[in-house]
C-alpha positions as CSV (number, residue, x, y, z in Angstrom):
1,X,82.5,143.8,44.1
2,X,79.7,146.7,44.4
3,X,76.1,146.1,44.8
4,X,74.1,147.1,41.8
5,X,71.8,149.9,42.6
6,X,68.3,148.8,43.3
7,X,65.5,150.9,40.8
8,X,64.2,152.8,43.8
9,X,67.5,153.8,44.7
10,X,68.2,154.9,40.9
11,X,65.0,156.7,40.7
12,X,65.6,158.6,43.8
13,X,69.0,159.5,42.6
14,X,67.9,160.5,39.2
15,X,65.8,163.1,40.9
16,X,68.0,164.8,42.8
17,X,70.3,164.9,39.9
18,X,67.8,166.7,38.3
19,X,68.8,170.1,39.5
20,X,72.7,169.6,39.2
21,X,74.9,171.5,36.5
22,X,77.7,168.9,34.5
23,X,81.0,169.3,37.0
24,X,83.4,167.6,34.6
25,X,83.5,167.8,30.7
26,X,84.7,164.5,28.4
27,X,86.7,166.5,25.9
28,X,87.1,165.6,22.0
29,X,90.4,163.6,23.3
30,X,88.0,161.6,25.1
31,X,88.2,159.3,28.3
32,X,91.7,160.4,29.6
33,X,93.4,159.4,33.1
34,X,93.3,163.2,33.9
35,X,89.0,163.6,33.3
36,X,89.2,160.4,35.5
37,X,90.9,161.4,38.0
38,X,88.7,164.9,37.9
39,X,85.2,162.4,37.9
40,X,87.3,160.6,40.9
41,X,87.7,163.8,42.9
42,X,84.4,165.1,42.5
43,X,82.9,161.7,43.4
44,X,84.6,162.1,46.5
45,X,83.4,165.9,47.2
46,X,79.6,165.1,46.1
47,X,78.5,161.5,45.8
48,X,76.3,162.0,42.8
49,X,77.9,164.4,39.7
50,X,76.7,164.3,36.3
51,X,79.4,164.6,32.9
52,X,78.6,165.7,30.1
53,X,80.4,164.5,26.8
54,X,81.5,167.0,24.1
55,X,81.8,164.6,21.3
56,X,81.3,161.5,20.3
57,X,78.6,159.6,19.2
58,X,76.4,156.9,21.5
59,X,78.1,154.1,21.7
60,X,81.3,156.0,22.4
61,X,79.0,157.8,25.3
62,X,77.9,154.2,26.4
63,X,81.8,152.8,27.0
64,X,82.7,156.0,28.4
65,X,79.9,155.4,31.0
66,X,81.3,151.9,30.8
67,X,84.4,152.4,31.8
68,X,83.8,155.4,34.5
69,X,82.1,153.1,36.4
70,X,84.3,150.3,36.4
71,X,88.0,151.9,36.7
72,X,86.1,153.7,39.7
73,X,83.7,151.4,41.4
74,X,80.8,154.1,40.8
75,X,77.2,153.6,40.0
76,X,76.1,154.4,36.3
77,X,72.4,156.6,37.8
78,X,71.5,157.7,33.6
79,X,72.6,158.2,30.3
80,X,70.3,160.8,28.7
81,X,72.1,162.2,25.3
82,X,75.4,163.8,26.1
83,X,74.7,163.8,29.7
84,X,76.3,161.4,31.9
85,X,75.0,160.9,35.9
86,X,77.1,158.7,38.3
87,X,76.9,157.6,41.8
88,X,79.2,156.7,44.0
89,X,79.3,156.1,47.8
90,X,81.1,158.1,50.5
91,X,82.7,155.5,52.5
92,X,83.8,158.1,55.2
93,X,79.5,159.1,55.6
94,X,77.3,156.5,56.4
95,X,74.4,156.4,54.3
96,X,71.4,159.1,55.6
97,X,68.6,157.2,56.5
98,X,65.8,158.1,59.1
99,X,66.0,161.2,61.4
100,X,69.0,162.3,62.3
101,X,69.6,162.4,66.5
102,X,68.7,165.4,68.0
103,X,71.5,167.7,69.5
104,X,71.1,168.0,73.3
105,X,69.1,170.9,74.3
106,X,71.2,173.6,75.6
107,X,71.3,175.0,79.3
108,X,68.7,176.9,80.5
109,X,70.3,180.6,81.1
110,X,70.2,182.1,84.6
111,X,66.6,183.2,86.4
112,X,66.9,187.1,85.4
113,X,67.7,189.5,88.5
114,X,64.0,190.7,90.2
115,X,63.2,193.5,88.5
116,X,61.7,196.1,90.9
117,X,58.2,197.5,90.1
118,X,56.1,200.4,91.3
119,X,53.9,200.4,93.6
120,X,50.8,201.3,91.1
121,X,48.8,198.8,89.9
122,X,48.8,198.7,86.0
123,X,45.4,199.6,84.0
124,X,43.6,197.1,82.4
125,X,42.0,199.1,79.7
126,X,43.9,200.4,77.2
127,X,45.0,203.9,76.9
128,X,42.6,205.5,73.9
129,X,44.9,206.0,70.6
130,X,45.3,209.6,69.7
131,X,42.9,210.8,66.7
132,X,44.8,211.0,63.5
133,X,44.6,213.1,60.6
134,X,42.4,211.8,57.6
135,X,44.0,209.8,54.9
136,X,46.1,211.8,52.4
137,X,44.9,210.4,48.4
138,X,47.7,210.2,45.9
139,X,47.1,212.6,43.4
140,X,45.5,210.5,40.3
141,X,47.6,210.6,37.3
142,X,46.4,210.5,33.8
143,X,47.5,208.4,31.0
């Protein structure tokens, strides 16, 4: 048995279905095995899909939700008009919570070979810029 989503987790998931396109399309045939095996394999690549239903009117929309999320132990997120957005859990990724670990910081490289300098002592005061030319105007153009 799945745990019902709690309305935190629903409203976090409704907004970051905000910005998702529909993956799969419920044809005028309607809920067949092969749109839910296509919801099934998208679940798997993404977590969180939304559908969106040609036809039908709302209850049909409701039971089509219905049954998604029961033949496929997913999570019914919203049902806003012919859009459909459902949830289901990765079982392979554990859930993302906190900060993630941090990657061991890689080896320092090598010291650099000496680099040999001249004997001259370097100026402190910068050497004065050359004068330039005055500034060139675009030509004005008339309208």
């Amino acid at each position: 048995m799945r745990k019902a989503l709690s309305s935190g987790r629903r409203s976090e998931l409704r907004a970051e279905a905000h910005k998702l396109h529909p993956i799969v399309l419920i044809g005028d045939k309607g809920l067949t095995d092969e749109v839910l095996a296509e919801i099934d394999r998208s679940l798997k690549a993404h977590e969180l899909i939304k559908v969106r239903a040609a036809g039908g009117d709302r209850a049909a929309r409701s039971a089509w939700m219905e049954a998604i999320c029961t033949r496929l132990e997913a999570h019914a997120v919203q049902l806003i008009g012919k859009v459909l957005v459902v949830y289901r859990q990765n079982p392979l990724e554990p859930p993302a919570k906190g900060p993630r670990p941090k990657k061991p910081a890689p080896a320092a490289p090598a010291p650099a070979p000496a680099v040999k300098r001249s004997a001259r002592p370097r100026s402190r005061t910068p050497s004065p810029r050359p004068e330039s030319a005055p500034r060139r105007r675009r030509p004005s153009t008339s309208r």
